[in-house]
N, C-alpha and C positions, 0 to 999 in steps of 0.2 A: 274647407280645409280638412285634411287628412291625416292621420298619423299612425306608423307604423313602427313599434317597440319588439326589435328582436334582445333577446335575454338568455345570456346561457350561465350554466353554474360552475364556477369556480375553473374558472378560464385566466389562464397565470398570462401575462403580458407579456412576459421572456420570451413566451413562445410563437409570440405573433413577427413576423417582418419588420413592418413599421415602429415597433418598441426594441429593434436587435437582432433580433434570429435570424438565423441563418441557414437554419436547417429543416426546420418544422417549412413540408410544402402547403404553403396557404397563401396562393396567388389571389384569392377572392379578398381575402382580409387587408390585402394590399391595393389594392383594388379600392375597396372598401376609403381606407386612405387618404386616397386621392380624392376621392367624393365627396367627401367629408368633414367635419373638422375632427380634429384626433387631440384629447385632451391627454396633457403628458403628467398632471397633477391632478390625479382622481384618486378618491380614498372611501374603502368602506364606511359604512358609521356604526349601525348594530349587525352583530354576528350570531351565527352564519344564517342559515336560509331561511329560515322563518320571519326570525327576526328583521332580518332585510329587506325582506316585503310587505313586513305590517309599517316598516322606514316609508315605501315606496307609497305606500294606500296614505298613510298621514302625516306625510312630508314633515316627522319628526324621530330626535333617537326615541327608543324607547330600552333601550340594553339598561339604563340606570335603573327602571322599576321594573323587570321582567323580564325571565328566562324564553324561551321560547314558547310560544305560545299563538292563541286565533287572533283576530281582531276582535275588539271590545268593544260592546254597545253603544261607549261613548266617542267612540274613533271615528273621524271622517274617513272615510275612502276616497283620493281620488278618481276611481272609475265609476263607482256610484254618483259620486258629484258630476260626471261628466254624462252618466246613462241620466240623470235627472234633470240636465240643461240639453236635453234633446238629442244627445252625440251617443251613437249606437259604440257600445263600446265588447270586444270579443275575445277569449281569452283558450288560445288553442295551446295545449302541455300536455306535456309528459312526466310533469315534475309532482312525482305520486305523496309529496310531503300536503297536497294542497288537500287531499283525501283519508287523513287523519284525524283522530283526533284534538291535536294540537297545530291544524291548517284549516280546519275543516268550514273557515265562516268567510272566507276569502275569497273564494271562486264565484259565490253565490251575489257578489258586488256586481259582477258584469250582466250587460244587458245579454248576453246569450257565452257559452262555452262549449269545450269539447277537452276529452282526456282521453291520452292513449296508455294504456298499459307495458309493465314490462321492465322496467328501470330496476337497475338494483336487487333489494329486496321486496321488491312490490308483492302483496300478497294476492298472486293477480292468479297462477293456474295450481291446481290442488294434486296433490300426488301425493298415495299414502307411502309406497313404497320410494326411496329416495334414489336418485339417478349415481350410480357410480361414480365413486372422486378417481379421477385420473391419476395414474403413479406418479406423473410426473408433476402432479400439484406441489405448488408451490407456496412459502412465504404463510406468515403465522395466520392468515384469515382463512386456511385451509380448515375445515370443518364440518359436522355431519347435524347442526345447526342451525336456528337465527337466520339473518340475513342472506351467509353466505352461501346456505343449501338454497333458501328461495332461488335468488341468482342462479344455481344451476340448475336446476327443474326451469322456470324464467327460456332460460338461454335454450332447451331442445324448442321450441317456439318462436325463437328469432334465425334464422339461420340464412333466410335470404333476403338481400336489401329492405324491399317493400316490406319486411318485418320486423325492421328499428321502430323503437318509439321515436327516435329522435326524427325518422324520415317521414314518418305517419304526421309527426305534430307541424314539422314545414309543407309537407303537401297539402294537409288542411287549412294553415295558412294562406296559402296560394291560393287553393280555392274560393277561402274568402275574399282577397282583394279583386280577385277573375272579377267576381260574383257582385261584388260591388264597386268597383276601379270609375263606375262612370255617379255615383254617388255621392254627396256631401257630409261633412260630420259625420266619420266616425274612425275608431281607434280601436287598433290593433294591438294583440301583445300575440307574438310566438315563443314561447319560451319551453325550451331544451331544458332537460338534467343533464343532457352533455357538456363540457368533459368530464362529467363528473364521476369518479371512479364510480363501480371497477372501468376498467379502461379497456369495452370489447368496442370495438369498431368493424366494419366490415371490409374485405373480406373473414368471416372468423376464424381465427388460427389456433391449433389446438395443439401446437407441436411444444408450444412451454404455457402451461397453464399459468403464469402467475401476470395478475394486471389488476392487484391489489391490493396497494402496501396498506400497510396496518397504521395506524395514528399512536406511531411511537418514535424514538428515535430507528437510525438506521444502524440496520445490523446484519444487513447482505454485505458480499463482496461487490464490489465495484462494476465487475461483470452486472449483477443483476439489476443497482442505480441504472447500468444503464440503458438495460432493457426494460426495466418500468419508463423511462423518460421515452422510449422509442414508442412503447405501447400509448404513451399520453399523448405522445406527437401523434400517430396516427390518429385518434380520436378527434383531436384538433385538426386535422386534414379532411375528415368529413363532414365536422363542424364547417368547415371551410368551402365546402361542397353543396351546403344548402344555404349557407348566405350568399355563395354567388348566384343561385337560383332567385334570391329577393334580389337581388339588383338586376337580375337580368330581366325581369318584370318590371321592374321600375323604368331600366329603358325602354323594354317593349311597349308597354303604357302610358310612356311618356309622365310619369308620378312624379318626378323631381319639382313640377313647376307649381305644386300644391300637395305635397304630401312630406313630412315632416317624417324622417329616420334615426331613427334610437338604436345603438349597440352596445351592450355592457354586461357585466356582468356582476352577480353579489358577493363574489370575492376571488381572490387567486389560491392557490396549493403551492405546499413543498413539496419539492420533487428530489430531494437529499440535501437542499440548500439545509445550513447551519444544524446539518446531521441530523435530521429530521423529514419524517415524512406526513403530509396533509394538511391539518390546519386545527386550530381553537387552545389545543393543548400544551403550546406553546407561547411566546412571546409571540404579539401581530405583527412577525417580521414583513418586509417591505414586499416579499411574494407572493403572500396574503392580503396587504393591507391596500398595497399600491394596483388600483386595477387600469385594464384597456377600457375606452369609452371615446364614442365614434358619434358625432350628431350634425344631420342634414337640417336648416332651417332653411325653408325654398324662400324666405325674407331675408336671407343671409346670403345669396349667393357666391358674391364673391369670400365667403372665408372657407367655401370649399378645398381642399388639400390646403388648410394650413395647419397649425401649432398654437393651442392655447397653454397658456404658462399659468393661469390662475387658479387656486386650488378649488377644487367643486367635490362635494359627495355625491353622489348620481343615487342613490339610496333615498336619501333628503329632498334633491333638488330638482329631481324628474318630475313628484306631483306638481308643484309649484311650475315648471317650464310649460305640464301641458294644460292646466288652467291657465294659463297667461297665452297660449298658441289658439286654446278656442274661447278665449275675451271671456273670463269668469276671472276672479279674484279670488286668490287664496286663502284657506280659513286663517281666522287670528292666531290658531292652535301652530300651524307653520311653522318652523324654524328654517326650513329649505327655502331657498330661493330660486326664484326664477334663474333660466342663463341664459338667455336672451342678449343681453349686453353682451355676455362674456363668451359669444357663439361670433358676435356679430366685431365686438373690439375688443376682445383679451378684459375689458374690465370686470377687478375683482368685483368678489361678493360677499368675500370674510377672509377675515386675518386667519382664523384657526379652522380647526374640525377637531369634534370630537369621533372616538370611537371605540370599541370593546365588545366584552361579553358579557354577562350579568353574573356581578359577583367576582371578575375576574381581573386585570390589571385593566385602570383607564388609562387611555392612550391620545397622547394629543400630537397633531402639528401644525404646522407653519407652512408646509410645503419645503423649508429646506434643514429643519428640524425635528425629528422623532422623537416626541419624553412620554417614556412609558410610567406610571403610578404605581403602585403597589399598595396593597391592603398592609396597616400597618401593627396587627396583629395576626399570633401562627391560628387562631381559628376561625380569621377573617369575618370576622362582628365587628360590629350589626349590621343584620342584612335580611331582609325581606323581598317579598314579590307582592305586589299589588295587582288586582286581579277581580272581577267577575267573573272568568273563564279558569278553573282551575285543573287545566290539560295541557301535557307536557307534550310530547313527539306523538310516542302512542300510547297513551293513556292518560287517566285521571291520576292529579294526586293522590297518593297515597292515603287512606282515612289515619294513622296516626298521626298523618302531618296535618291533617284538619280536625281532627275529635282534640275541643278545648283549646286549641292553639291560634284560633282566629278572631283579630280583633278587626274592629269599622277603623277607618282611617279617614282623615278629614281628607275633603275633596282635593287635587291637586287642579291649577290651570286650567288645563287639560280633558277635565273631566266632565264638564256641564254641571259642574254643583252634585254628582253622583259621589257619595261613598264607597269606598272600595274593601274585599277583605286586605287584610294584611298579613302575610301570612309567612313565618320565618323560612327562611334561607339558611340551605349548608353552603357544604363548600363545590365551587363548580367542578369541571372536569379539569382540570388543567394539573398534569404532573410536571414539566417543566420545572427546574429549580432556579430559573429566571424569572421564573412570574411571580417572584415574593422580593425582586429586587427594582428600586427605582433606576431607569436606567436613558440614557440622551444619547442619542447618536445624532451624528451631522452628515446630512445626505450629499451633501455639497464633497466633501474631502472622502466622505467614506458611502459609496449610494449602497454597496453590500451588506452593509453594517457587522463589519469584521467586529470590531472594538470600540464599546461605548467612552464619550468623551466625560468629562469633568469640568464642567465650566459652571462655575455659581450663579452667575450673570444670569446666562441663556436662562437655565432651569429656573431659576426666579420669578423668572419672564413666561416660560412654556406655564407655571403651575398657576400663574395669574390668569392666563388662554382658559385651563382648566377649570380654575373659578367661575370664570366668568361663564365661559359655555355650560358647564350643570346648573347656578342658577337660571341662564334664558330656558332652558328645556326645564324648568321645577323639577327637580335630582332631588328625592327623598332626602332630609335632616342625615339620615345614618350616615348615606353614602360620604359625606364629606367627614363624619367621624370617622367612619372603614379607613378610610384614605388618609386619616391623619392631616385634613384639611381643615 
């Protein structure tokens, strides 16, 4: 048995065929579709990218006790678990958050890897002098700074095809299945930063610099919403360009009749929906929270191109499906589940899901219910990060936040009987003046979520879900004080 997990980052559903669109050309992801099962109830759990993948390595949230950050000594990996029961496991990216110091213990799980440069801000080629900003730059991440000067200096270095990261990281993928197609036991991850802003795709087009909104609300004219959604669409058209290249291998190879296929991604983007653009700083509206997720089980054949209705986290439930795909059993630590059943008959796997960001509104649903929580004081206490690893994105804690402020915390669940620091929490990023309000939408009457409803009932019911799910994952004491639980 075989398995191949392609992964891309924050790839909005809207934009795909099969979830609606109409516009975005991505005949492969249609494709794709038909092949597959297409889950129509998929929901993040912790946010955004880091935190999604430490989800994905130990098939639990971890957003209640920790901001972003590495994996922890006490963490299972599922691809370590799978490189230690004999299954070569390979992990080809571009996604330069893995090469941080707040990623940096992640990569090192797989039996072998590869990283391509160049995404974003990667601080991948040096240049004292900085590359001239074009007059006609655009939109407030315009700057002579930070991330978005890397990007430019970055971008004189990508300018023809064969020099995306995103094409480098699928053609090394290919390489690897080429290279082992006639092998047993082993596991694939390809994983893309695409579409994840800025939003350069190739051909590169220089005639309007901007293809990178700022994580604020929206404050272009209409004209330029919609040339940012044109520049994402294209992104997603190339995206679209190297997953038909993994299927067109998988026919050539004949892989369907033993090889198991993964599409998803760690969360969706606004693209002007609810006057907002990106993601984390706002309410998890349904753009964000509700993602695409695509999976081949060649023991499943017939629920190729159908329609699963049951709600799954793919964040959660991916470590658990591929320990149950190569006959190992899931640690006790789990909260994901297998979806094996729910690949093969729609049967569920949970009433609820949780999901959020540390520190920020928790979010629960049902699948036809959204109740988002609020912290129910204005300085959002008490609130800690628990931690042996104390590195954020790129860098270490700050030493006032650890000179004198760190106490031992009793072991959680969790932890192997390890003590952890404890260490206080501000407030996260989120300006939103919705994220200090509890709020219920019904996806059934309203799936946009125009206007939250008011029913005593329902929300009585969502915050019992809420209970219930932070005790199964051991939710620090505070968190259910923060929350006025």
């Amino acid at each position: 048995m075989k398995a191949i997990m392609v992964m891309f980052d924050s790839l909005n559903r809207h934009m795909l065929p099969s979830y609606g669109c109409d516009w975005v050309q991505a005949p492969n992801f249609a494709r794709l579709a038909k092949r597959t099962t297409q889950f129509i109830r998929s929901y993040v759990c912790s946010m955004p990218c880091m935190p999604a993948r430490r989800d994905l390595h130990t098939g639990r949230p971890n957003f209640l006790h920790r901001a972003w950050g590495p994996l922890e000594p006490f963490d299972d990996s599922v691809p370590q678990l799978l490189k230690q029961a004999g299954v070569h496991t390979h992990l080809a990216t571009d996604h330069y958050h893995y090469f941080e110091d707040g990623g940096g213990t992640y990569h090192t799980k797989y039996s072998t890897w590869e990283f391509f440069r160049g995404q974003e801000g990667d601080p991948w080629k040096g240049q004292v002098v900085p590359p001239p900003i074009p007059n006609n730059a655009l939109g407030s991440n315009r700057g002579t700074a930070g991330a978005w000067l890397q990007d430019r200096i970055n971008r004189q270095f990508i300018r023809e095809e064969q020099q995306w990261p995103q094409v480098q990281t699928f053609a090394a993928g290919i390489d690897y299945i080429r290279r082992n197609a006639i092998a047993d036991r082993w596991c694939l991850q390809i994983e893309t930063f695409d579409p994840h802003e800025p939003f350069y795709s190739y051909p590169p087009n220089d005639e309007l610099v901007w293809d990178w909104p700022a994580y604020d609300f929206v404050k272009e004219s209409p004209e330029l919403v919609e040339h940012m959604r044109r520049q994402y669409g294209a992104l997603v058209s190339m995206c679209d360009t190297r997953m038909g290249q993994v299927l067109d291998l998988m026919d050539e190879l004949d892989l369907w009749k033993d090889t198991m296929l993964i599409v998803w991604t760690d969360h969706g983007f606004l693209l002007g929906e609810h006057e907002c653009w990106a993601k984390i700083w706002m309410p998890f509206y349904e753009e964000v929270a509700h993602t695409p997720f695509f999976v081949w089980d060649p023991r499943s054949a017939a629920a190729a191109g159908q329609m699963r209705e049951s709600l799954v986290q793919p964040s959660i439930d991916l470590g658990p499906t591929l320990l149950e795909y190569f006959e190992l059993p899931a640690t006790k630590d789990m909260t994901g589940r297998s979806l094996r059943e729910v690949i093969a008959s729609d049967r569920p796997v949970r009433e609820a899901g949780i999901f959020g960001l540390h520190g920020a509104q928790v979010n629960v649903t049902d699948g036809r219910y959204v109740y988002m929580h609020a912290a129910v004081r204005e300085d959002n206490q008490p609130l800690y990060e628990y931690t042996h690893m104390p590195t954020r994105m790129r860098g270490a804690f700050r030493v006032d936040e650890l000179a004198g402020k760190i106490e031992l915390a009793e072991p959680f669940g969790f932890t192997k009987g390890c003590r952890t620091m404890r260490i206080p929490a501000g407030k996260p990023w989120v300006k939103h003046p919705d994220v200090r309000k509890n709020l219920l939408y019904d996806l059934q009457s309203d799936p946009w979520q125009k206007q939250p409803v008011h029913d005593a009932a329902v929300e009585a019911r969502m915050v019992e879900h809420l209970r219930r799910l932070m005790r199964e994952c051991d939710a620090p004491v505070e968190q259910f004080a923060r929350l006025g639980l």
